[in-house]
VOLUMTI-781309 format. One line per field, with one value per residue (C-alpha): residue in one letter; x, y, z; residue number from 1. Coordinates in steps of 0.001 Angstrom, whole numbers, plus 524288, in hexadecimal, padded with zeros to 5 digits. Layout:
% VOLUMTI-781309
code = (A ...)
u = (X ...)
v = (Y ...)
w = (Z ...)
pos = (NUM ...)
% end
This chain:
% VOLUMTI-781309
code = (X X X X X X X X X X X X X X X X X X X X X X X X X X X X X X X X X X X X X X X X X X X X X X X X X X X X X X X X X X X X X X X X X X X X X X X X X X X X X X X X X X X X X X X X X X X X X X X X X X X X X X X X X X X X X X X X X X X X X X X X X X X X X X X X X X X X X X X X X X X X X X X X X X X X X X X X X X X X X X X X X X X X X X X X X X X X X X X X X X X X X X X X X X X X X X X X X X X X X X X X X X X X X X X X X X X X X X X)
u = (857AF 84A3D 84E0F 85D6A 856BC 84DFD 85717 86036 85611 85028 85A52 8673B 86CCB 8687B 86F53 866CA 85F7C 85637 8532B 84750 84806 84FF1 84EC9 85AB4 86717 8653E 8612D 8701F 877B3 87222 879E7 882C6 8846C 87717 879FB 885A6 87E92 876DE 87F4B 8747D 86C46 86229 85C81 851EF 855E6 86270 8616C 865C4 8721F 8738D 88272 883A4 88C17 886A7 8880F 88DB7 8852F 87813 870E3 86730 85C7E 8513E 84D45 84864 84968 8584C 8572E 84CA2 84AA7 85A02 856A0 85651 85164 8464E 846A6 83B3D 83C30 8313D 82F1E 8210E 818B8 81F19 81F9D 814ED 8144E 81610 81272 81C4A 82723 824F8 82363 830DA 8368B 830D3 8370B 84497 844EF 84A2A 8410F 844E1 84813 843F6 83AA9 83A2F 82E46 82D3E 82258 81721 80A30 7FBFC 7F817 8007C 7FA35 7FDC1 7F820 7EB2D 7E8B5 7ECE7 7E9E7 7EB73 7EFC4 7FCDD 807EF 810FD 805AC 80E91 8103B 81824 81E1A 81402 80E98 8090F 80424 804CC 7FBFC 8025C 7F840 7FB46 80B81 809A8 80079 80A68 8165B 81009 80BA3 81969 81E98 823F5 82269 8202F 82ABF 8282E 81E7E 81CF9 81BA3 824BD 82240 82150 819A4 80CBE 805AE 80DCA 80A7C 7FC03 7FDE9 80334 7FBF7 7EF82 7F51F 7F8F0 7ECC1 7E017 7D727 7DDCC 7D2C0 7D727 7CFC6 7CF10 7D50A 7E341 7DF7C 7DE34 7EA11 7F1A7 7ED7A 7EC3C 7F358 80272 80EC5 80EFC 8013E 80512 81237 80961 800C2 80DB9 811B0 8041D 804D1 81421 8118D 8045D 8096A 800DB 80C36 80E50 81AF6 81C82 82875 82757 8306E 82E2B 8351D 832C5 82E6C)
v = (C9C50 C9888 C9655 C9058 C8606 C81B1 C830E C7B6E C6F61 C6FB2 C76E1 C74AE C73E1 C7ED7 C865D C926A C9C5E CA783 CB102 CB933 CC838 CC7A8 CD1E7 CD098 CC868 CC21C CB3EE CB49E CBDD6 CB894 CABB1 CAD26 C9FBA C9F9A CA505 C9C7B C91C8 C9386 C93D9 C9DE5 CA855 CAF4D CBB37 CC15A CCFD4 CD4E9 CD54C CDF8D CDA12 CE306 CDF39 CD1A8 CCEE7 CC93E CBAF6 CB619 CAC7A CB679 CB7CA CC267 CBA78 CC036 CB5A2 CAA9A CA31F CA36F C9B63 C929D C85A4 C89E3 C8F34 C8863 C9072 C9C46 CA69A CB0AD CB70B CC351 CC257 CBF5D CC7A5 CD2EC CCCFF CD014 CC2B9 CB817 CAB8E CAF64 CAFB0 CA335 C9EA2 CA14C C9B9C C8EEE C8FE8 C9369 C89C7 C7BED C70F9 C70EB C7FA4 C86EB C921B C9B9C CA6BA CAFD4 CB8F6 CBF90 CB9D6 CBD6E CB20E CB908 CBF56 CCCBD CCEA5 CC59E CCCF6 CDB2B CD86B CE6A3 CED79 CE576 CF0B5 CE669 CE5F1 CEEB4 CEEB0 CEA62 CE533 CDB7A CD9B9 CCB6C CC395 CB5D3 CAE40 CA0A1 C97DD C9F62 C9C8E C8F82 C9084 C9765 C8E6A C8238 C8620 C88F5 C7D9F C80BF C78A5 C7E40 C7A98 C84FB C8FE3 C98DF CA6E6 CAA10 CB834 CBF44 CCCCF CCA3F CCCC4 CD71F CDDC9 CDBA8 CE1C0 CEE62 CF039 CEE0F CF887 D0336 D0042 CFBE7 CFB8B CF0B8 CE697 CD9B6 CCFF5 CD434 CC807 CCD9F CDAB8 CD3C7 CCEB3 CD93F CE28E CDDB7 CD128 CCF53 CCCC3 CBE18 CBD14 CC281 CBC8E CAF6D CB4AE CB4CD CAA10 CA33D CA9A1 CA548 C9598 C962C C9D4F CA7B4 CB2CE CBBEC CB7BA CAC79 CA447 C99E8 C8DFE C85B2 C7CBF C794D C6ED9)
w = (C67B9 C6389 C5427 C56F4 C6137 C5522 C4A6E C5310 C53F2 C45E9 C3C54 C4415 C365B C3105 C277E C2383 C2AFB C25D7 C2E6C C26D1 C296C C362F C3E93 C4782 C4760 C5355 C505B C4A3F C54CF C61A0 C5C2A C53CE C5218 C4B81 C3F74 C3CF3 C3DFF C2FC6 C22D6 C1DFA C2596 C1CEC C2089 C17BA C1B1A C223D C2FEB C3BE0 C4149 C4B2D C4C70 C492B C3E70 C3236 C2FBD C2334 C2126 C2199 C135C C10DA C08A5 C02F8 BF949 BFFAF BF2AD BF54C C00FA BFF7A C06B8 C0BB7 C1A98 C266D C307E C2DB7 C36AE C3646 C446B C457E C383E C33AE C39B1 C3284 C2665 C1C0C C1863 C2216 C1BE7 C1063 C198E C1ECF C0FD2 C0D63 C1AC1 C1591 C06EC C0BB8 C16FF C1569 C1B01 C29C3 C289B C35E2 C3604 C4237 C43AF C4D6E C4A82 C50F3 C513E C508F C5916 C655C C7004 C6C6D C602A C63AC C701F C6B6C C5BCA C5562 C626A C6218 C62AA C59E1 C4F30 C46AF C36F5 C3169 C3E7C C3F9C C335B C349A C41C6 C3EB5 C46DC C4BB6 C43FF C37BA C3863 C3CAE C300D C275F C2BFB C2986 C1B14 C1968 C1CF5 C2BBB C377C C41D2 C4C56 C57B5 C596F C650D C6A92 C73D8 C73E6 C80DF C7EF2 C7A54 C8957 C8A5D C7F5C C7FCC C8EAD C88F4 C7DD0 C8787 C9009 C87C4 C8046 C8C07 C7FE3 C77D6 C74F8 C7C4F C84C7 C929B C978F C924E C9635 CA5DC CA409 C9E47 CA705 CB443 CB3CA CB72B CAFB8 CB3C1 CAD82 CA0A3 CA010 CA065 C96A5 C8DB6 C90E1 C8E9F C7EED C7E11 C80D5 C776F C6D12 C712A C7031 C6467 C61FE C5A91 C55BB C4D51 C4AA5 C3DEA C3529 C2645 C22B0)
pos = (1 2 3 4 5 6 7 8 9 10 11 12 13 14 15 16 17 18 19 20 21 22 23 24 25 26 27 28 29 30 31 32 33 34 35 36 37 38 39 40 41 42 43 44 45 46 47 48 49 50 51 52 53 54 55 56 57 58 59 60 61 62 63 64 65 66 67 68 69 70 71 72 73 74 75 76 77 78 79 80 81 82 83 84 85 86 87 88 89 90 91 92 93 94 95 96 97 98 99 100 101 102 103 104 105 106 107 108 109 110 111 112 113 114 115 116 117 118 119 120 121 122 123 124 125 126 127 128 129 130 131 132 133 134 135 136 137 138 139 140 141 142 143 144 145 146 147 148 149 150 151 152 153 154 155 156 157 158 159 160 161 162 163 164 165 166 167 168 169 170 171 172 173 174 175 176 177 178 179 180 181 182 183 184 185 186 187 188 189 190 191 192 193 194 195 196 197 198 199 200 201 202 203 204 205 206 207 208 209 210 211 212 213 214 215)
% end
């Protein structure tokens, strides 16, 4: 819902989608409207269809060289941070996307609460799984240098207090500041459902998704 609402209101004539290594099918099953929309949907590896027959108008393409300047909307969805080489993906969203072209992230992040309150003693600090942790300064960073705009940026996620509450319980050594260790332990649900929703509207949360358009 999140990428059709903006594609709707920037790229509502879009004809070309890439969807770089995509995990699942469902951006293009849970509508299938969607798909029919674009004249051309890349993907830069086949993809799990679980079911859902394959559209005619899907193109495996491996050389971005093909494509270049051609695609309208980027998709990269849990992408970077396993990727050995971050800034070169975004590098080659920017060459094949046309000026107005939309790019959408969603990615882990270093700057979440998770990984800056737990660091090393994360449980989803696993190679190659997460390879990279972006912070947010350093994709704004990235994006800009490649010629994105940044349109919308925010972490929705849900789980970092959680987390950080069980890894604190199965582990009552972990090295954190005893103010979350209070809370964890001896306050309520209602107290760390705030505490989430505290990281969620400052951008505070490990997940991160990212909405940009090229220049």
């Amino acid at each position: 819902n999140w990428a059709q609402e903006l594609i709707k209101n920037y790229q509502p004539e879009a004809k070309s989608i890439f969807d770089y290594k995509p995990r699942y099918f469902s951006l293009f099953s849970l509508d299938k409207n969607f798909g029919k929309k674009f004249e051309n949907i890349y993907f830069f590896r086949p993809v799990v269809l679980a079911g859902h027959p394959f559209p005619k108008n899907v193109k495996i393409e491996k050389d971005f060289k093909k494509i270049k300047g051609k695609v309208d909307v980027f998709l990269a969805f849990d992408d970077l941070d396993r990727e050995f080489d971050p800034q070169k993906i975004i590098k080659r969203a920017a060459k094949i996307c046309r000026s107005g072209a939309l790019l959408f992230i969603t990615t882990n992040t270093y700057s979440g609460f998770e990984y800056q309150i737990l660091g090393e003693n994360s449980s989803r600090l696993v190679i190659p799984d997460r390879l990279n942790l972006l912070s947010i300064e350093s994709l704004r960073d990235i994006l800009n240098k490649a010629g994105f705009e940044i349109l919308e940026l925010s972490t929705p996620g849900e789980l970092d207090v959680e987390i950080a509450a069980k890894a604190l319980m199965k582990n009552s050594n972990i090295r954190m500041p005893d103010f979350f260790k209070y809370i964890f332990k001896y306050r309520d649900e209602e107290v760390k459902e705030a505490l989430q929703n505290f990281l969620q509207l400052n951008n505070l949360s490990s997940f991160l998704r990212i909405a940009a358009i090229k220049k």
